[in-house]
C-alpha positions as CSV (number, residue, x, y, z in Angstrom):
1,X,-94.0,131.6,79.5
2,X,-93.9,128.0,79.8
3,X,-95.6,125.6,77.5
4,X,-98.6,123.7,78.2
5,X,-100.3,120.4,77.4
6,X,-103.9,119.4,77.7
7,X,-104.7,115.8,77.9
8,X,-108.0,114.2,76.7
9,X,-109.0,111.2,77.7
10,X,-111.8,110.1,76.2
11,X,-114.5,107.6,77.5
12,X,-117.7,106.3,76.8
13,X,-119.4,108.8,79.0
14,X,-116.9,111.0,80.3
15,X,-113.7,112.8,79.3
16,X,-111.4,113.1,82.0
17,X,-109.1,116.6,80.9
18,X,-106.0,117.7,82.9
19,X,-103.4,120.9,82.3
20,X,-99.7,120.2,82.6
21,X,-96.9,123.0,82.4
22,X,-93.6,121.3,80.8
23,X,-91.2,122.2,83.1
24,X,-87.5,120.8,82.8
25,X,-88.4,118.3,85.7
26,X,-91.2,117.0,83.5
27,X,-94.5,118.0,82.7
28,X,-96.2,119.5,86.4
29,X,-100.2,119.3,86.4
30,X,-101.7,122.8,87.1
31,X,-105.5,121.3,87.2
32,X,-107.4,118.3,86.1
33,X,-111.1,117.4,85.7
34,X,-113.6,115.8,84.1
35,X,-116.6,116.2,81.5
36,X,-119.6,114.1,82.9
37,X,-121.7,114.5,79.5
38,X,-124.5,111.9,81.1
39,X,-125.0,114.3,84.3
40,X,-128.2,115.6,85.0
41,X,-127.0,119.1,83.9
42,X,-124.0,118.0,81.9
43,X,-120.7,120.0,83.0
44,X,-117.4,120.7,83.2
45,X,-115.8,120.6,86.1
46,X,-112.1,121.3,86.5
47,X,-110.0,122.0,89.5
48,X,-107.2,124.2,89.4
49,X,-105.3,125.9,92.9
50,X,-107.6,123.8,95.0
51,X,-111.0,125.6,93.7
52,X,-113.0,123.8,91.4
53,X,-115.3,125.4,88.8
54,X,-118.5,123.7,87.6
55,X,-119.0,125.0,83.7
56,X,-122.6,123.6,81.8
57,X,-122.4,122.0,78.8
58,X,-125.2,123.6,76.6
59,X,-124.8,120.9,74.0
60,X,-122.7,117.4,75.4
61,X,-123.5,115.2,72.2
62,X,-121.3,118.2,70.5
63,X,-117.4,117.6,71.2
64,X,-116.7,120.8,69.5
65,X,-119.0,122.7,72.0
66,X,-117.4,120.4,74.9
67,X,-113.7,121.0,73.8
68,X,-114.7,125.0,73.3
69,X,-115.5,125.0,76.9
70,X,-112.4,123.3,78.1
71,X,-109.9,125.4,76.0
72,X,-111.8,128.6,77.3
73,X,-111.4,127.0,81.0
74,X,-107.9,126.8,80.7
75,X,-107.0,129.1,78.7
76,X,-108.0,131.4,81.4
77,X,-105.3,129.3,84.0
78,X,-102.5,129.1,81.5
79,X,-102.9,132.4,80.4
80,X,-103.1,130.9,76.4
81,X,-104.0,128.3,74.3
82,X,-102.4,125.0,75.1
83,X,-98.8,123.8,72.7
84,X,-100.1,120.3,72.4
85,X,-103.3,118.5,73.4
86,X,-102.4,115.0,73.6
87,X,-105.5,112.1,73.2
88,X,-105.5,108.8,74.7
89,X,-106.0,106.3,71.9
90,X,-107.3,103.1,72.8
91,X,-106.1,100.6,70.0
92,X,-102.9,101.3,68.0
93,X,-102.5,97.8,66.0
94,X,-99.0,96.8,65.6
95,X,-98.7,100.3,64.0
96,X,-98.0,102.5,66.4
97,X,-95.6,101.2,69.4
98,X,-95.1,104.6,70.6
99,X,-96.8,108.2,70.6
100,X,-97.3,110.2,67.7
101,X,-98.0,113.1,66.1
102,X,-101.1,113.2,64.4
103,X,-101.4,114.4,60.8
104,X,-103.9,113.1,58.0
105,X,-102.0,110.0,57.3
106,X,-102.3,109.3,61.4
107,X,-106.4,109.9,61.3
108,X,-106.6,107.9,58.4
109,X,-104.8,104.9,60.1
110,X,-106.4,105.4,63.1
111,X,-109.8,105.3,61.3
112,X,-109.0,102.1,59.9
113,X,-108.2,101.0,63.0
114,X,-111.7,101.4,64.3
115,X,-112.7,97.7,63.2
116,X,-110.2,96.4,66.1
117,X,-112.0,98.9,68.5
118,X,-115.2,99.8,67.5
119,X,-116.8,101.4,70.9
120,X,-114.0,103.2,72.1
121,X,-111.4,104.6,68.5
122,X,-114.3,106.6,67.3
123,X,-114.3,108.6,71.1
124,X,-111.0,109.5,70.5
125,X,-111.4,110.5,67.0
126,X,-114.4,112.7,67.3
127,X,-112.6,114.9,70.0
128,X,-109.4,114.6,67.2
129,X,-111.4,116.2,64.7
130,X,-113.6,118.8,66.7
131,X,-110.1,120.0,68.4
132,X,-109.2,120.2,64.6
133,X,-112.0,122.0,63.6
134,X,-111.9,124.5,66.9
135,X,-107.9,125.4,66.6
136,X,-106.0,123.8,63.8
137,X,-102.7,125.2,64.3
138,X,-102.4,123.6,68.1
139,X,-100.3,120.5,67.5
140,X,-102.2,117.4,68.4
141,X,-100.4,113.9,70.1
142,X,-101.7,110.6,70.1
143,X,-101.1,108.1,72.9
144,X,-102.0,104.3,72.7
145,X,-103.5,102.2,74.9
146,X,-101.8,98.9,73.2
147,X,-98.1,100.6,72.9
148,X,-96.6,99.3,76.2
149,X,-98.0,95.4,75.1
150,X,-95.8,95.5,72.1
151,X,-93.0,94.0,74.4
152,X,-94.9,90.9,74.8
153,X,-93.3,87.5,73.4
154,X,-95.0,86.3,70.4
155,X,-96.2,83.5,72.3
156,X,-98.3,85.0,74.5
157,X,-99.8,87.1,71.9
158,X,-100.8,84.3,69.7
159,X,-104.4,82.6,69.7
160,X,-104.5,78.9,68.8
161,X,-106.0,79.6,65.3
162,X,-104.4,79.2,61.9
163,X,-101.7,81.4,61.2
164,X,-103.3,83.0,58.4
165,X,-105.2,84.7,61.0
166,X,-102.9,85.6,63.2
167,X,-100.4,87.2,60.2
168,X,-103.8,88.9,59.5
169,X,-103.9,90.5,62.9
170,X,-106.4,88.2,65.0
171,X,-103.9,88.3,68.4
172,X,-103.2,89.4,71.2
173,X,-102.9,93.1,72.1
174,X,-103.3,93.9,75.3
175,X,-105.3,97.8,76.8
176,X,-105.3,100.2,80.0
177,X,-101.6,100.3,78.7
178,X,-101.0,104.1,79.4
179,X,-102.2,103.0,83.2
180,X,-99.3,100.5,83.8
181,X,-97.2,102.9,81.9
182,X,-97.8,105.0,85.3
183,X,-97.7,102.1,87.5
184,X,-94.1,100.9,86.3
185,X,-93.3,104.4,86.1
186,X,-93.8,104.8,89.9
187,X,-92.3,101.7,91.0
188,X,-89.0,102.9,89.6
189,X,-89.1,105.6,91.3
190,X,-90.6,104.4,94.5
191,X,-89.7,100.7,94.9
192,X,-86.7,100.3,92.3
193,X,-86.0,96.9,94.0
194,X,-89.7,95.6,92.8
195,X,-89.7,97.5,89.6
196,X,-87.0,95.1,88.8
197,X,-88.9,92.1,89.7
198,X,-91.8,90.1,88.9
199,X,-95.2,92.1,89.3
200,X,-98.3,91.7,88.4
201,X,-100.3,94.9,88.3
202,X,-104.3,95.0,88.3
203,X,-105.9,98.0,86.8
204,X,-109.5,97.2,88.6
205,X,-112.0,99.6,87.4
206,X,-115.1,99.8,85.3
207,X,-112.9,98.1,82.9
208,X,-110.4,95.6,84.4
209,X,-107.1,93.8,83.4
210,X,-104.1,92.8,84.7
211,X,-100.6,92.7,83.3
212,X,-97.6,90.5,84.1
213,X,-94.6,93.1,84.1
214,X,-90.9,92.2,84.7
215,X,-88.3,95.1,84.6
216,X,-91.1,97.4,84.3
217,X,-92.2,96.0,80.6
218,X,-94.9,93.9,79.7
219,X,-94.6,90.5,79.2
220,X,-98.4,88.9,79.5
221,X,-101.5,90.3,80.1
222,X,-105.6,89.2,80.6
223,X,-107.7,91.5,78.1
224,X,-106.4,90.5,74.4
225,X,-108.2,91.1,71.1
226,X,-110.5,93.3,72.7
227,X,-111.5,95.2,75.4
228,X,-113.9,91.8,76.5
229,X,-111.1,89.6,77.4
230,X,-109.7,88.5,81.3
231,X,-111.5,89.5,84.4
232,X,-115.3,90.1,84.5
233,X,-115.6,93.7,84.7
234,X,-118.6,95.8,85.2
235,X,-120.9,95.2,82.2
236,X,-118.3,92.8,80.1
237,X,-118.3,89.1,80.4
238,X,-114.3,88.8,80.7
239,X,-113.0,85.6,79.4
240,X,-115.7,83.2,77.6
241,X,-115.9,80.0,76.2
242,X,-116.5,81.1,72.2
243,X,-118.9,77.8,72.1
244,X,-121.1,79.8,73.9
245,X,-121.6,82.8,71.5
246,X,-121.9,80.4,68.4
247,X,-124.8,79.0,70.2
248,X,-126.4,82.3,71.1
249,X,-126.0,83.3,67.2
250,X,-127.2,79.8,66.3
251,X,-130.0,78.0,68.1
252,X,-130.5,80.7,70.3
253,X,-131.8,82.9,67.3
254,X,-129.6,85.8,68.9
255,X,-128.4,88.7,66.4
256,X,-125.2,90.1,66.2
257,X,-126.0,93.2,67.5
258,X,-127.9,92.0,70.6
259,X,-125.1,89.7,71.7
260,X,-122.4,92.5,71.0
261,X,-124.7,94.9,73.1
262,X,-125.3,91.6,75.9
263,X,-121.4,90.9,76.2
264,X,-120.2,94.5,76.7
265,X,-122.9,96.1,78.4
266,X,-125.3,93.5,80.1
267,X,-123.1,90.9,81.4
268,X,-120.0,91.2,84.4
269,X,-121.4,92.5,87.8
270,X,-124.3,94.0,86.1
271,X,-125.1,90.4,84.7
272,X,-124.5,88.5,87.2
273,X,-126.0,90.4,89.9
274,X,-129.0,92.1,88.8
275,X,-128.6,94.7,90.4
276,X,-125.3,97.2,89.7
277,X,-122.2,97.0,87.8
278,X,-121.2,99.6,90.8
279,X,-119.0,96.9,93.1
280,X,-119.9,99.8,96.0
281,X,-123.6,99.2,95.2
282,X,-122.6,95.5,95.2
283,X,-121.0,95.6,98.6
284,X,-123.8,97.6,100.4
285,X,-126.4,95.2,99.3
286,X,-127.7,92.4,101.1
287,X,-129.0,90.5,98.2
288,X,-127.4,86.9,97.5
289,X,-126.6,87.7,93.8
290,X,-124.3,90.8,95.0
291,X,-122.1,88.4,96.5
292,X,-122.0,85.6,94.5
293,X,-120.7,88.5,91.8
294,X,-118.1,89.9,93.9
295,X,-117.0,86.5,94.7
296,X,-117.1,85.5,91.0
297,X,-114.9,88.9,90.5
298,X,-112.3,87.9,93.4
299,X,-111.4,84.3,92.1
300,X,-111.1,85.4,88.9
301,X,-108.9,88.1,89.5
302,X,-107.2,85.7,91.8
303,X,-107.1,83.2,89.3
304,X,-105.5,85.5,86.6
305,X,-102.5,86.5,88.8
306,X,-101.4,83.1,89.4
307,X,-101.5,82.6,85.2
308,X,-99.2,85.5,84.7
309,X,-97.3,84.7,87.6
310,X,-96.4,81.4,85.5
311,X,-96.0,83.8,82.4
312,X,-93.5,85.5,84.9
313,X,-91.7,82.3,86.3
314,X,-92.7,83.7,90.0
315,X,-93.9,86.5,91.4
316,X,-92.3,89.2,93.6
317,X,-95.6,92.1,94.3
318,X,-98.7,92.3,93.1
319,X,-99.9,96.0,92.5
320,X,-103.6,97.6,92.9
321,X,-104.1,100.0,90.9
322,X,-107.5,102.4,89.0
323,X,-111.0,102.7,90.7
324,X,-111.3,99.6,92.5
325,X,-108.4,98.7,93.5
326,X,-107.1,102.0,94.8
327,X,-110.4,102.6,96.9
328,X,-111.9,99.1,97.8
329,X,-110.1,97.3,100.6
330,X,-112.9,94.8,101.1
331,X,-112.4,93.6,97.1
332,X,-108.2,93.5,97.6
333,X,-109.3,91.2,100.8
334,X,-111.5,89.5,99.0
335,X,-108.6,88.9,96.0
336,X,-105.9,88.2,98.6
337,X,-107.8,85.7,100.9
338,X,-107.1,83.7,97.4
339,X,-104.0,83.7,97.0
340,X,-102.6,82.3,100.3
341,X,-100.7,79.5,99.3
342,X,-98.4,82.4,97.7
343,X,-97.6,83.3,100.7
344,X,-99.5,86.6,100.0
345,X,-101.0,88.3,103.8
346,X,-102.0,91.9,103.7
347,X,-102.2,94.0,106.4
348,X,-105.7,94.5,107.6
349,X,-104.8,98.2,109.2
350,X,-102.8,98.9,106.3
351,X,-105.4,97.9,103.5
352,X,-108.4,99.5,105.2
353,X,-106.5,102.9,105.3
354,X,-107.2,105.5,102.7
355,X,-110.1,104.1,101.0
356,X,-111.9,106.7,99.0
357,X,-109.4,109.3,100.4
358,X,-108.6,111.8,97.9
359,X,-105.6,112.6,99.5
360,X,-103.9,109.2,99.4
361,X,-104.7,109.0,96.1
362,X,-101.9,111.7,96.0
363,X,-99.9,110.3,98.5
364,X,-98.1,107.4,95.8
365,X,-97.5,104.0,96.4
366,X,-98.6,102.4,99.7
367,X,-97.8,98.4,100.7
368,X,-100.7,96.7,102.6
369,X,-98.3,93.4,103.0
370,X,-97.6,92.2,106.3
371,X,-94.0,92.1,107.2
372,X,-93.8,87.9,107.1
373,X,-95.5,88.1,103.5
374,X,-93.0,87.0,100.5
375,X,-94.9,88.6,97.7
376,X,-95.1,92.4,98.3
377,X,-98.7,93.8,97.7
378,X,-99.2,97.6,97.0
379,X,-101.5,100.0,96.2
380,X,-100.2,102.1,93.4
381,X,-102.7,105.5,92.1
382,X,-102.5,105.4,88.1
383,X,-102.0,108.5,86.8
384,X,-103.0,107.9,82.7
385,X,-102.8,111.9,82.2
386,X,-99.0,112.0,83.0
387,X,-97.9,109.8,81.0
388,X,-100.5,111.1,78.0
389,X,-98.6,115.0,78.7
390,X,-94.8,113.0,79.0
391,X,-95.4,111.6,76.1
392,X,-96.5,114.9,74.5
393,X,-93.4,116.5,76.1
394,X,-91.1,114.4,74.5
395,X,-92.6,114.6,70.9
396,X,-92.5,118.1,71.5
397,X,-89.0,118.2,72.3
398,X,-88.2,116.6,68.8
399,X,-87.8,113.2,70.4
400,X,-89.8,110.0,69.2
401,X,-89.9,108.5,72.2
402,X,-90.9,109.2,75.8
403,X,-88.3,110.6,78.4
């Protein structure tokens, strides 16, 4: 019987689980779903063969009840316990540039890690240590979020601070890295003639970045020391002028913790708005403030392409990719209408097809470029749970790193 690989990926709310069978041609996904421990009952629900199952979580705040449910749930597809789970890991330093396997020396790095990510390391070391604690003889993988930035030049990972710092490890990193793993990954196969351009890929989701990718690698990108960097997103304030949080910890008799909790989950769409951090709840309301934050989004989305376009030297396709920019035609309009004196025109027919269509998700990589249009625009699904179970295969296989 073939091996199997179950990927975790963990998130503040959810974790998003899918089943691959390694098969010479590379790891093939037999189901996928998703944990919603916030739902109102908290379940599992995981399709396999086209039928989903919907499994209650007795105990969500419990990751060892949560992953007990999973590994029963596909246990009962694979016919046995999985060879390999394999965990998205958010922040990986300049330690890890690849995936690992994890061992004590691994969890003790990646504890010490946690400083660099403090809301999201400690969601993927939890599920680490219940999977542990449930079956300790299952080999576990770690892949990082940061890995595919360590190809950046040291120029654009470098803050204008003292060096001391920097040597210290106040730079640049770079996240959503496993998702333009999957992007590049598809281009090559897809659209080799673009993969070997100048592309700028936005991963536009709840969390939002973009990445300036030449030959498929990464060579700039917006987020950078933390997850709070670039683009507005839902509930994080993007890019910020740091004046602005000396004076909220100064005269503006602000703590810490209440501008932490204010940047990351009061601020971006939510902030702005008043009313969502949802962009669909945005776009169905009528109030003033929706639009003035989807506008705010657009330009600055906009704004951040045509900086790593200079980090590129020119740009040949830019690439919409995660929640949404895979289902939101209005938002890639909105993006585009920006960017017309690149020459960029979409394709009105072609970008309002398949939004929120399950089965173009599936379908690959789609242009919504008119014909005339000399930058190439594309909708590209990300895929993060292939690339975690590749890069499980290939450890697996003895090899250090990913085929």
């Amino acid at each position: 019987m073939a091996d199997t690989i179950l990927t975790l990926n963990a998130g503040s709310s959810t974790i998003k689980i899918g089943l691959y069978e390694v098969t010479e041609g590379g790891p093939q996904r037999r189901a996928k779903g998703v944990a919603d421990l916030r739902a109102e009952p908290p379940q599992l629900r995981l399709t396999a063969d086209a039928t989903e199952r919907e499994m209650p979580l007795a105990d969500p705040e419990d990751p060892e009840a949560v992953l007990s449910v999973a590994l029963d749930a596909v246990r009962g597809i694979a016919a046995g316990p999985p060879a390999a789970v394999a965990h998205r890991v958010v922040h990986g330093g300049d330690r890890f540039a690849g995936p690992v396997g994890i061992d004590d020396a691994v969890i003790d790095e990646l504890e010490a890690l946690t400083v660099l990510a403090p809301l999201h390391q400690p969601q993927a070391l939890r599920l680490v240590r219940a999977m542990r604690a449930l079956a300790p003889d299952i080999v576990q993988t770690a892949s990082f979020d940061t890995a595919f930035h360590r190809s950046m030049p040291d120029r654009n990972r470098r803050f204008a601070l003292p060096r001391a710092l920097h040597d210290e490890g106040i730079k640049r990193y770079g996240f959503h890295g496993l998702s333009y793993a999957s992007i590049a990954a598809a281009l090559r196969r897809e659209h080799p003639a673009l993969a070997a351009g100048r592309v700028v890929a936005a991963h536009l989701g709840s969390g939002a970045s973009l990445c300036a990718m030449a030959h498929g690698e990464s060579r700039d990108t917006s987020m950078g020391f933390s997850t709070l960097e670039g683009v507005p997103m839902a509930t994080r304030c993007g890019a910020l002028d740091a004046g602005v949080v000396l004076h909220l910890l100064g005269p503006g008799g602000r703590s810490r913790e209440d501008v932490e909790d204010m940047l990351y989950h009061r601020a971006g769409l939510l902030g702005v708005s008043g009313i969502s951090a949802d962009t669909r709840a945005l776009l169905e309301s009528p109030a003033a403030a929706a639009r003035e934050a989807l506008d705010l989004f657009a330009f600055r989305v906009a704004g951040e392409v045509a900086r790593l376009a200079v980090s590129l030297g020119g740009l040949d396709a830019l690439v919409f990719s995660a929640g949404i920019g895979e289902n939101q035609p209005q938002v890639r309009a909105a993006i585009a209408a920006h960017l017309g004196w690149l020459g960029l025109t979409l394709d009105a027919d072609a970008n309002d097809a398949g939004a929120n269509d399950a089965a173009a998700s599936d379908a690959g990589a789609r242009s919504i470029a008119t014909g005339e249009s000399p930058v190439a625009c594309l909708v590209v699904p990300t895929d993060e749970e292939q690339v975690l179970a590749l890069e499980a295969a290939s450890l697996l296989a003895g090899s250090d790193r990913p085929a």
